[in-house]
SETI-790273 format. One record per residue (C-alpha): residue number from 1; residue in one letter; x, y, z. Coordinates in steps of 0.25 Angstrom, whole numbers. Example, Ala and Ser with C-alpha at 12.3 -4.5 7.8 and 13.67 -1.06 7.14 Angstrom:
REM residues 2
R  resi  resn     c1     c2     c3
R     1     a     49    -18     31
R     2     s     55     -4     29
END
This chain:
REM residues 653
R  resi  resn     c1     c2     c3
R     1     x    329    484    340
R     2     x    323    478    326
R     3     x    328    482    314
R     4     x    318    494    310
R     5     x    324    500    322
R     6     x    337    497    316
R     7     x    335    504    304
R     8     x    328    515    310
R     9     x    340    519    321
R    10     x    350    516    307
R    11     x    342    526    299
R    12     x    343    537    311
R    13     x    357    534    313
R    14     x    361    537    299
R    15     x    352    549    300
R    16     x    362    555    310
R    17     x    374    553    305
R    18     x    378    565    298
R    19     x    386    564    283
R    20     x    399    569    283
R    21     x    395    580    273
R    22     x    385    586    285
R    23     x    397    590    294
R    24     x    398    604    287
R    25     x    383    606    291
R    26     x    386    604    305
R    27     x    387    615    316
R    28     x    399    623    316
R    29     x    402    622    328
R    30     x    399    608    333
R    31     x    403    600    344
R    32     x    416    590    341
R    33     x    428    591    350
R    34     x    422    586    364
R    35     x    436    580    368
R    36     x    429    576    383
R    37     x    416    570    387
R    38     x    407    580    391
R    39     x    400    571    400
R    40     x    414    569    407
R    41     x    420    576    416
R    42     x    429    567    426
R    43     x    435    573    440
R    44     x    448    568    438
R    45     x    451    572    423
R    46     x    457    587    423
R    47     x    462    595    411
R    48     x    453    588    399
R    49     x    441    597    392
R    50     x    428    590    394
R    51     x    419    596    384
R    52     x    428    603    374
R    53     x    418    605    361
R    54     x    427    607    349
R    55     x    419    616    338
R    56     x    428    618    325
R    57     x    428    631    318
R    58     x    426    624    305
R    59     x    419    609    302
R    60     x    427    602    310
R    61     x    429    586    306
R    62     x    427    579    319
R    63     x    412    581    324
R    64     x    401    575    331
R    65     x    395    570    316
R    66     x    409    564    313
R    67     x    411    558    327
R    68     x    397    554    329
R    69     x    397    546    315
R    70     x    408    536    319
R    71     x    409    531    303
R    72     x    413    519    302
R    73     x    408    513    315
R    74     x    399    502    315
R    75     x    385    505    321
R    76     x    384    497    334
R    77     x    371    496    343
R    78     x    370    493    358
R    79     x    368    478    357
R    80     x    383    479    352
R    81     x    388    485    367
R    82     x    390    475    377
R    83     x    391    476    392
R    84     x    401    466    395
R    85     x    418    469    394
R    86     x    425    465    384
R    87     x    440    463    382
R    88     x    449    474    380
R    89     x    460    471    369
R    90     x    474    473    374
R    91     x    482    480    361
R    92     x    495    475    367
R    93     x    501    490    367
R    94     x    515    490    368
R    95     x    520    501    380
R    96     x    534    496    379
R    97     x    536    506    365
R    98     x    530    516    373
R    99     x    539    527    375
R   100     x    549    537    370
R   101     x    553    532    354
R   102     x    567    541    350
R   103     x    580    537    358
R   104     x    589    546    365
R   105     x    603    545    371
R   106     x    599    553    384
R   107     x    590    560    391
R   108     x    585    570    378
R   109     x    585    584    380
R   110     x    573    592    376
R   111     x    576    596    364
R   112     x    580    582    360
R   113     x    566    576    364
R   114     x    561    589    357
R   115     x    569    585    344
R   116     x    564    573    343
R   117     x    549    576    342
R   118     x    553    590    334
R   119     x    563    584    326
R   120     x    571    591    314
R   121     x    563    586    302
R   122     x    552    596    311
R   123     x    563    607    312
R   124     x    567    606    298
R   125     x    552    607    294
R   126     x    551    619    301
R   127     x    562    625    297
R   128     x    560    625    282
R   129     x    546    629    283
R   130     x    550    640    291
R   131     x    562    644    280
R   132     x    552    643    270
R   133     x    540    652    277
R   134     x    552    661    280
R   135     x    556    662    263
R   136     x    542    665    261
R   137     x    541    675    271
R   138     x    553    683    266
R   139     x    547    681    252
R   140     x    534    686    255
R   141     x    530    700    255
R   142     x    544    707    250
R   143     x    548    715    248
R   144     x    546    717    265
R   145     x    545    728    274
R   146     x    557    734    282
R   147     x    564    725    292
R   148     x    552    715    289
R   149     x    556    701    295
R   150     x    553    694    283
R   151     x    561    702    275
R   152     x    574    694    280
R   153     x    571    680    286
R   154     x    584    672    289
R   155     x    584    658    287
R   156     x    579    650    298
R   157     x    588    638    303
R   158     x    586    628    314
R   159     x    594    636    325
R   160     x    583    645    323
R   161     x    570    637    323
R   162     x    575    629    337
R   163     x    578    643    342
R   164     x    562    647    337
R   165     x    555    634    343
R   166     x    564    637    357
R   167     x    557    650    358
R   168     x    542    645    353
R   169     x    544    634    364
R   170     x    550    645    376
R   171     x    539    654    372
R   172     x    529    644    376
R   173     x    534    646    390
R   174     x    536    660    390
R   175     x    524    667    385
R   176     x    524    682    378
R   177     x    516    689    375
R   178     x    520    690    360
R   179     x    532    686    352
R   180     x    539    699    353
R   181     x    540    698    368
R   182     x    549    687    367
R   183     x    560    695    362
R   184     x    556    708    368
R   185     x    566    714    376
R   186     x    555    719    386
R   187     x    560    714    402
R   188     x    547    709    403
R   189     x    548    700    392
R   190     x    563    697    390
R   191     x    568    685    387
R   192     x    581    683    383
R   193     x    579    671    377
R   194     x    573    675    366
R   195     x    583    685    361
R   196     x    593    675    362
R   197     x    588    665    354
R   198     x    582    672    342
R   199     x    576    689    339
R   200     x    562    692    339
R   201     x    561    695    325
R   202     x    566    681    322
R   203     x    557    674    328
R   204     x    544    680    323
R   205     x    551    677    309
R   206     x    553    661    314
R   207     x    538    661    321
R   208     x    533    667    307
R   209     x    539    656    300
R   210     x    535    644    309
R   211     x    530    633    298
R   212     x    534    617    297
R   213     x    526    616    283
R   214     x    533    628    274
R   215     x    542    620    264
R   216     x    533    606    269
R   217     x    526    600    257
R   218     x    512    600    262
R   219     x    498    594    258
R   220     x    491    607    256
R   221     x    476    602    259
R   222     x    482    598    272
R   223     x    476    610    284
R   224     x    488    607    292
R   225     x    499    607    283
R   226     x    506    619    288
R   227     x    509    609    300
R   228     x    507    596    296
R   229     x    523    594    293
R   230     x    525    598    307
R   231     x    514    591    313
R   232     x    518    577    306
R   233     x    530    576    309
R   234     x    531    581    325
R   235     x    519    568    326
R   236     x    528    560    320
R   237     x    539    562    331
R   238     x    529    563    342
R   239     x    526    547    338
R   240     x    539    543    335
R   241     x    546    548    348
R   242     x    536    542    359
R   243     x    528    530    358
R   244     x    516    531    368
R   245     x    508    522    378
R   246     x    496    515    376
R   247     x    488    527    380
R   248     x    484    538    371
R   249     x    476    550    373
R   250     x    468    559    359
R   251     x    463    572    361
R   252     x    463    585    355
R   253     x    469    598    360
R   254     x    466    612    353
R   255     x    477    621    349
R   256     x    474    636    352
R   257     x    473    645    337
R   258     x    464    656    335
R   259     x    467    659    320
R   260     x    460    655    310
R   261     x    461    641    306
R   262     x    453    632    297
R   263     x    454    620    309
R   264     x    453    630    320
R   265     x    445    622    332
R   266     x    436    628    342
R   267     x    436    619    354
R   268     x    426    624    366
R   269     x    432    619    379
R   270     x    447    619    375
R   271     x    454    631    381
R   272     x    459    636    367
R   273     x    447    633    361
R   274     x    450    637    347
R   275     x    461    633    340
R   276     x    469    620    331
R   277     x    464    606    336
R   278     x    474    595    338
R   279     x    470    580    340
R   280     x    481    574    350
R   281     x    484    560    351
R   282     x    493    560    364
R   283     x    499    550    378
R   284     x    492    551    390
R   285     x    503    560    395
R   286     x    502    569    382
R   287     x    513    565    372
R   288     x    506    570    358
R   289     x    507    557    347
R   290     x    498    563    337
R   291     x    491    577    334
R   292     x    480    579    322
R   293     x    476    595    321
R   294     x    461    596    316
R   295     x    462    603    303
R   296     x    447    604    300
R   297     x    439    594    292
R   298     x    442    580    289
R   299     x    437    569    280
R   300     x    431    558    287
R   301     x    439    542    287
R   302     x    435    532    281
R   303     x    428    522    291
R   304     x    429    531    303
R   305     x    425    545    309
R   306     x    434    557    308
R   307     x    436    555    324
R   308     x    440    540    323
R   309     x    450    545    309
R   310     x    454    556    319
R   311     x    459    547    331
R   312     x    463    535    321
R   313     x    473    545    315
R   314     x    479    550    327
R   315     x    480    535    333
R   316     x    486    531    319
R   317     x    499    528    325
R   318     x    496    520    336
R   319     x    485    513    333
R   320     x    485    497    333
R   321     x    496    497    344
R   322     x    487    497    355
R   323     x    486    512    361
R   324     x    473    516    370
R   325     x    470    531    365
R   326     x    460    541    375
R   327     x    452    551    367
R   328     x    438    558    373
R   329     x    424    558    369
R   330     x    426    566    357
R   331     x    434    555    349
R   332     x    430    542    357
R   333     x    418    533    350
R   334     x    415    518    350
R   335     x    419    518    333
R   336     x    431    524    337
R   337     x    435    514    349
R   338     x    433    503    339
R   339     x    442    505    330
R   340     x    453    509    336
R   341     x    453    497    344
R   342     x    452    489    329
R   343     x    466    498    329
R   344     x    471    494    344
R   345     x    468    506    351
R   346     x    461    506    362
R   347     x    453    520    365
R   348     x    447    524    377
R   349     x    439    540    381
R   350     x    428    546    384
R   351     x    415    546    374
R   352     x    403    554    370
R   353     x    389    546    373
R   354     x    384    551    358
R   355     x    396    542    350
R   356     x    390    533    339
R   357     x    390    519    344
R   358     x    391    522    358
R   359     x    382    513    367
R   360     x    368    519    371
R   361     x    368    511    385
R   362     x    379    518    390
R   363     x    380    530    386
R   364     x    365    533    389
R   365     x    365    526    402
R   366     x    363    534    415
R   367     x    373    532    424
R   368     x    374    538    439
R   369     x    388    544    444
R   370     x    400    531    445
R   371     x    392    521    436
R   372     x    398    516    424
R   373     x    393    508    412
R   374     x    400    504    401
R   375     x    396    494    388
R   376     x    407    489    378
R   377     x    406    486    362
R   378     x    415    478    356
R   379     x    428    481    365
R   380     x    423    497    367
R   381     x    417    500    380
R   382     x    409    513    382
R   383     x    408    515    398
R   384     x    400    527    405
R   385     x    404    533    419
R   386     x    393    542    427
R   387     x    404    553    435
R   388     x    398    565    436
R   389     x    396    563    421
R   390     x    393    553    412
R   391     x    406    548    406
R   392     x    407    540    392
R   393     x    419    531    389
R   394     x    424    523    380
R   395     x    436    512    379
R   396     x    441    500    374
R   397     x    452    500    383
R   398     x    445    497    398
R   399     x    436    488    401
R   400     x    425    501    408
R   401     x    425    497    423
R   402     x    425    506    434
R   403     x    440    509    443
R   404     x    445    517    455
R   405     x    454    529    451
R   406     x    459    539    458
R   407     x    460    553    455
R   408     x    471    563    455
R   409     x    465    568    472
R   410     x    467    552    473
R   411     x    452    550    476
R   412     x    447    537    470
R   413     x    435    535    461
R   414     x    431    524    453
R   415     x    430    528    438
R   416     x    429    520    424
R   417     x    443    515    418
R   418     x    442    520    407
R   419     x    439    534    411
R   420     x    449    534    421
R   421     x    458    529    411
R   422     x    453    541    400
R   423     x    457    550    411
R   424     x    471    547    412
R   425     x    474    545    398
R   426     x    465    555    390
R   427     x    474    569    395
R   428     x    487    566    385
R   429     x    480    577    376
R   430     x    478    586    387
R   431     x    492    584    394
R   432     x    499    590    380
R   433     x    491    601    379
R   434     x    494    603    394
R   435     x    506    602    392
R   436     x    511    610    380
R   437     x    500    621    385
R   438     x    510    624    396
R   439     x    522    630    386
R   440     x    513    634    373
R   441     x    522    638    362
R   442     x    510    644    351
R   443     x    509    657    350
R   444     x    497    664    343
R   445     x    498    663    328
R   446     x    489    664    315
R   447     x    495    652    310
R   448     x    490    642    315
R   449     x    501    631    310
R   450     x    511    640    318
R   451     x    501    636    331
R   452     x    503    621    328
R   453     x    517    622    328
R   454     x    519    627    340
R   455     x    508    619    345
R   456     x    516    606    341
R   457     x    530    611    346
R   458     x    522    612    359
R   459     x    519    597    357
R   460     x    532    592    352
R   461     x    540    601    364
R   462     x    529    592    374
R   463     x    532    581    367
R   464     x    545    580    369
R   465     x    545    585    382
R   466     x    536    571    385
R   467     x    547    562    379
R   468     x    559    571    388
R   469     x    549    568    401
R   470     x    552    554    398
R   471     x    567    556    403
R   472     x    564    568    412
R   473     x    551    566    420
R   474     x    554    579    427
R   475     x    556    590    416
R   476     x    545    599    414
R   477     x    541    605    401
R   478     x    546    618    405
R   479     x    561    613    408
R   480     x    558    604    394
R   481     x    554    616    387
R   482     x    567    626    392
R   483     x    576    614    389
R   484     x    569    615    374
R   485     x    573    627    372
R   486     x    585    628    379
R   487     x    591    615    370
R   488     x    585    623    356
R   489     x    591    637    361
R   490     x    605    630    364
R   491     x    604    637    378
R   492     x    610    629    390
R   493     x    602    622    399
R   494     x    612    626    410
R   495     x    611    643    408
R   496     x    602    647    416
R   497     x    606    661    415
R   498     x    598    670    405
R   499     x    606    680    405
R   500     x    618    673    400
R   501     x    609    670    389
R   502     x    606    685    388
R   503     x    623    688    386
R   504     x    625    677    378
R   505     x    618    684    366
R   506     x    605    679    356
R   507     x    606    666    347
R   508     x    601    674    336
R   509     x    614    682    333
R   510     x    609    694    332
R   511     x    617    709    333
R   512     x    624    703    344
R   513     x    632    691    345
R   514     x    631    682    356
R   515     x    639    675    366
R   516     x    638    662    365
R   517     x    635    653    378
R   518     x    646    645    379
R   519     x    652    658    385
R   520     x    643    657    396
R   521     x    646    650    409
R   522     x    632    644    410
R   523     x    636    633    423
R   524     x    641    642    433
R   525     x    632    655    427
R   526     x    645    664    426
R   527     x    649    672    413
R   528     x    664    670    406
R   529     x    664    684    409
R   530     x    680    685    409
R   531     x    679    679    395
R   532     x    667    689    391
R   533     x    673    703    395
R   534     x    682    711    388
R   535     x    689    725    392
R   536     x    688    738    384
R   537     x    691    753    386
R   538     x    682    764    390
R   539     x    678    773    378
R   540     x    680    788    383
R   541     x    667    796    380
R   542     x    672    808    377
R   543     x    685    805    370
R   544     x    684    794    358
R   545     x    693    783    358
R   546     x    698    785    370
R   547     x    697    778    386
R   548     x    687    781    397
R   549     x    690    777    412
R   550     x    679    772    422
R   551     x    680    768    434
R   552     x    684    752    436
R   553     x    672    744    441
R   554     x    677    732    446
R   555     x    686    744    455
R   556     x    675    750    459
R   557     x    668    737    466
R   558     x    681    735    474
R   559     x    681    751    477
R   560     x    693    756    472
R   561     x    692    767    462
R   562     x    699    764    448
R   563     x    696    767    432
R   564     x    698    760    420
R   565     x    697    763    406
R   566     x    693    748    403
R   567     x    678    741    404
R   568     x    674    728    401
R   569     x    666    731    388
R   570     x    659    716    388
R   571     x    650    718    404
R   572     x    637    727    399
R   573     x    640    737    410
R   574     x    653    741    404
R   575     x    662    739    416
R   576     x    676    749    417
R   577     x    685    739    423
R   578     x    700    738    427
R   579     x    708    730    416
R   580     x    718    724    428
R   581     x    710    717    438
R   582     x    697    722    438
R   583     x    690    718    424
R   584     x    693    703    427
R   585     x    688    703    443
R   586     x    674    712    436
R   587     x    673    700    427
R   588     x    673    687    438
R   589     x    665    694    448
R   590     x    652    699    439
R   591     x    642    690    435
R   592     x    626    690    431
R   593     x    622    694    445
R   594     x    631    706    445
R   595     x    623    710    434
R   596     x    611    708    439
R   597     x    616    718    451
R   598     x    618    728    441
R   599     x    605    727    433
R   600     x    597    728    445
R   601     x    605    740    452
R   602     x    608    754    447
R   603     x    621    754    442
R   604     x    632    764    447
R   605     x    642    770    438
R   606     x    656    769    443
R   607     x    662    779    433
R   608     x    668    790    442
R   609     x    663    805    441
R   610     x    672    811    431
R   611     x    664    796    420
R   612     x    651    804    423
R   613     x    653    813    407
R   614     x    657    800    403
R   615     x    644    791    408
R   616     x    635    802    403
R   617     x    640    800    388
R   618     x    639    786    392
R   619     x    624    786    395
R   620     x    620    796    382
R   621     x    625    784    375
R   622     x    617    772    367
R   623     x    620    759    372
R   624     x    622    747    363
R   625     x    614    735    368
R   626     x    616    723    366
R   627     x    605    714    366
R   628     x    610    702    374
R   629     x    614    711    386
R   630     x    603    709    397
R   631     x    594    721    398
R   632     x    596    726    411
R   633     x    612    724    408
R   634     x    612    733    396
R   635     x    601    742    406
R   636     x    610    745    420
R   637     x    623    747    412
R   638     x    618    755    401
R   639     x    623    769    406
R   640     x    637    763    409
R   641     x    640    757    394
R   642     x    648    762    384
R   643     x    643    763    369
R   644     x    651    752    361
R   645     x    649    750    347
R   646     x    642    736    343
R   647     x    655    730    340
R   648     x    661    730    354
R   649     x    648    724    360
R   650     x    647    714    350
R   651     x    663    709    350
R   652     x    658    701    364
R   653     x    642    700    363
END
């Protein structure tokens, strides 16, 4: 080429490179999240987007003019690539740190993996901001409306935002289909759980105040201030508690939210499609290090494009100590590669054939199926690979040679390295949002902050269930997400029995007191019920003050015919029992199962024929109930209770 030439092809070359200042001119919706080679679909590889277009609602800083433009790459020419290898430079990466960081005496439980990552200083964030939203709420608006919730907001303390964060986390695992349901009464959505940690009303007042950034001082020309104090620190204690391995995966995911948002993302082939996009630097095995949410448009760095800025920041803490990082077509580029090996890292994925300074004899070479062809500059090699499509790669970890693998039917076929490679390590990203897919805390909400909360919970719940799989490779996130809930809510890992934790009353304190469940038997499933009963004399109904007789029903079942004007006042179905012998042998022979008889049979009055005025009074009477009785208890023995005031039910309730 002589130098007219030159100049000429330099004069078109700066022709299209568009200004910065043109980006606002540019299509609405154009073209720039491809996070797979379109030209790339490989048999073996399952569960990765191949053409996912990302259009943004707003201009959006990472696009084909800021991509393309590569600033601050040198211009190179084909004479500069070479066909003949070169040798890969060995970082010297130290796999023995590799590993978990923070120390415990013995195999940790759930919530102390969960601590660690969602430490104090995260729950004493949350707290004050949540005080502080809750003092503004009551503040707001006065005077209130009649029984408002706002119009008394108690104080919220620790006890509480555990309780709240065990039942975002359970909720993820058993769906509703709206807040209310959880604490509805209705058989078809009952759960006792939920009135034994907290009411309903309490809860829609702590998922109101949700915040971590209320009380924070925050940098107001910040987009993501409202999370940023959150976000920091939970990244932080990602990094500082596992240490990774040389491979690293980068990716983004989409986060689905439908309101209206600035930022908001609309990405064609992801399944949510619009929504809050997150940059996620991960492990191969899906460990999150390092998140960046997109908050609209950014300045370009100095000496690099807004993609090179965007990877060197999420790579920033390990970078110079020799990690191997795989990204797809949409990051990938020869300017890129470059630098961050001046940095020690070494970067292998996929790339797109239109990249600036990409080599024109490979990527416009025709190829036919299982031919490979790769060229090299400097120590980057850019290979190609005819499978049923055209595949574009680029490393500068592998020499590009062709080797057996087998896929996951065991059937061997002869691939690139460094695309089989790419194939093992690139799904990290895809593994978390897999993973924390399965158990979803969010909830539809028109702040979006309150989405990235949970969002990140989800995260830091994954997290930590990664670092317990280290000492128990058999768990599953289910059993690690009950065990969550169960160390928050101070229930028992041994009490198996719902209904136990249906008598022994509601966290909360509410009208009714509770019984605590150190009263419980919970190893042998049997009630102290000779600890738990007490005697007391039947009310006449027809003359006040004075004693009724019934028949005894512990006489009955032996069939012999006796009255008493005692009954055990504490057994929901009111028994009449004989003060000798008969009140103590009722007691050790009735368990759970015995009331399940009752509930799923009519019950038969034992009262003799000359009780039938006094049973009729009986049923013309309103019951009290109590809350923590189970339904069909309170149901079958209804027509058979007498009316006590709330005093005697609440002396041993």
């Amino acid at each position: 080429m002589n130098p007219s030439e030159e100049q000429r092809l330099q004069q078109l070359m700066d022709e299209v490179t568009t200004p910065e200042d043109s980006e606002s001119e540019s299509e609405p919706f154009s073209s720039n999240d491809d996070i797979r080679d379109p030209t790339y679909v490989d048999e073996n590889e399952s569960g990765s987007d191949n053409t996912d277009d990302s259009v943004s609602h707003g201009s959006n800083d990472i696009n084909e003019t800021s991509v393309d433009g590569d600033t601050g790459c040198d211009e190179l020419s084909d004479d500069e690539w070479q066909d003949d290898s070169a040798e890969i430079p060995d970082f010297g990466f130290d796999d023995a740190r590799s590993g978990i960081q923070v120390q415990f005496e013995n195999i940790p439980s759930a919530v102390q993996c969960f601590e660690k990552l969602w430490d104090n200083e995260i729950m004493d964030m949350i707290l004050t901001s949540m005080n502080t939203y809750a003092a503004g709420l009551h503040n707001t608006g006065r005077p209130h409306r009649k029984n408002s919730r706002y119009s008394s907001i108690k104080p919220i303390i620790m006890t509480e935002l555990k309780n709240f964060l065990a039942l975002c986390i359970l909720q993820g695992q058993i769906k509703f289909p709206s807040i209310r349901k959880m604490f509805s009464m209705d058989p078809l959505y009952y759960f006792p759980v939920f009135h034994y940690t907290m009411s309903g009303r309490r809860f829609e007042q702590l998922l109101r105040c949700f915040s971590c950034s209320y009380g924070q001082a925050v940098d107001p020309r910040d987009k993501l201030n409202k999370i940023s104090p959150l976000l920091n620190r939970l990244l932080l204690n990602f990094r500082l508690t596992y240490y990774p391995s040389e491979n690293l995966s980068l990716d983004e995911s989409l986060l689905l939210f439908r309101g209206r948002l600035s930022f908001r993302q609309y990405i064609k082939g992801k399944r949510a499609r619009y929504g809050i996009k997150f940059y996620s630097l991960c492990t191969t095995d899906g460990y999150v290090l390092n998140l960046q949410i997109y908050s609209g448009k950014s300045k370009e760095a100095k000496g690099m494009s807004k993609l090179e800025a965007l990877v060197t920041s999420l790579m920033e803490p390990y970078l110079d100590r020799g990690y191997h990082i795989f990204m797809d077509n949409f990051y990938n580029s020869v300017g890129l590669s470059k630098k961050l090996l001046k940095r020690k890292t070494h970067t292998t994925g996929t790339l797109r054939s239109d990249r600036r300074n990409n080599t024109k004899a490979v990527t416009t070479l025709k190829l036919k199926k299982g031919e490979h062809k790769w060229q090299r500059c400097g120590k980057v090699y850019v290979s190609k690979w005819k499978d049923r499509r055209d595949v574009l790669c680029i490393t500068t970890k592998y020499h590009p040679k062709l080797i057996p693998v087998k896929n996951r039917f065991g059937q061997e076929k002869i691939k690139p390295e460094e695309i089989s490679k790419y194939n093992d390590s690139m799904s990290g990203v895809d593994r978390n949002d897999q993973m924390v897919s399965y158990y979803s805390s969010p909830r539809k909400s028109i702040r979006w902050y309150k989405k990235i909360m949970f969002h990140l919970l989800d995260i830091a719940v994954w997290n930590s269930f990664y670092i317990k799989r280290k000492f128990n490779t058999k768990l599953t996130l289910l059993q690690f997400r009950e065990e969550l809930v169960k160390d928050f809510l101070g229930i028992p890992n041994n009490l198996n029995d719902g209904r136990k934790l249906v008598k022994s009353g509601a966290l909360h304190g509410g009208k009714r007191s509770r019984i605590e469940l150190d009263n419980l038997d919970v190893n042998n499933g049997e009630n102290h019920e000779q600890n738990m009963h007490f005697l007391d004399k039947i009310p006449n109904p027809k003359v006040p003050n004075k004693t009724h007789h019934m028949r005894c029903k512990q006489c009955a079942k032996n069939g012999r015919r006796k009255e008493t004007k005692y009954l055990c006042k504490t057994c929901p179905n009111k028994p009449a029992l004989c003060i000798e012998s008969c009140f103590e042998e009722y007691h050790k022979k009735i368990k759970m199962s015995d009331i399940e008889e009752f509930s799923n049979s009519s019950y038969e009055s034992t009262a003799s024929p000359d009780d039938e005025e006094y049973l009729n009074i009986l049923e013309e009477r309103t019951i009290p109930k109590n809350e923590h009785y189970l339904e069909h208890t309170v149901t079958v023995y209804s027509d058979t209770v007498p009316q006590y005031n709330d005093g005697e039910f609440n002396q041993h309730f």
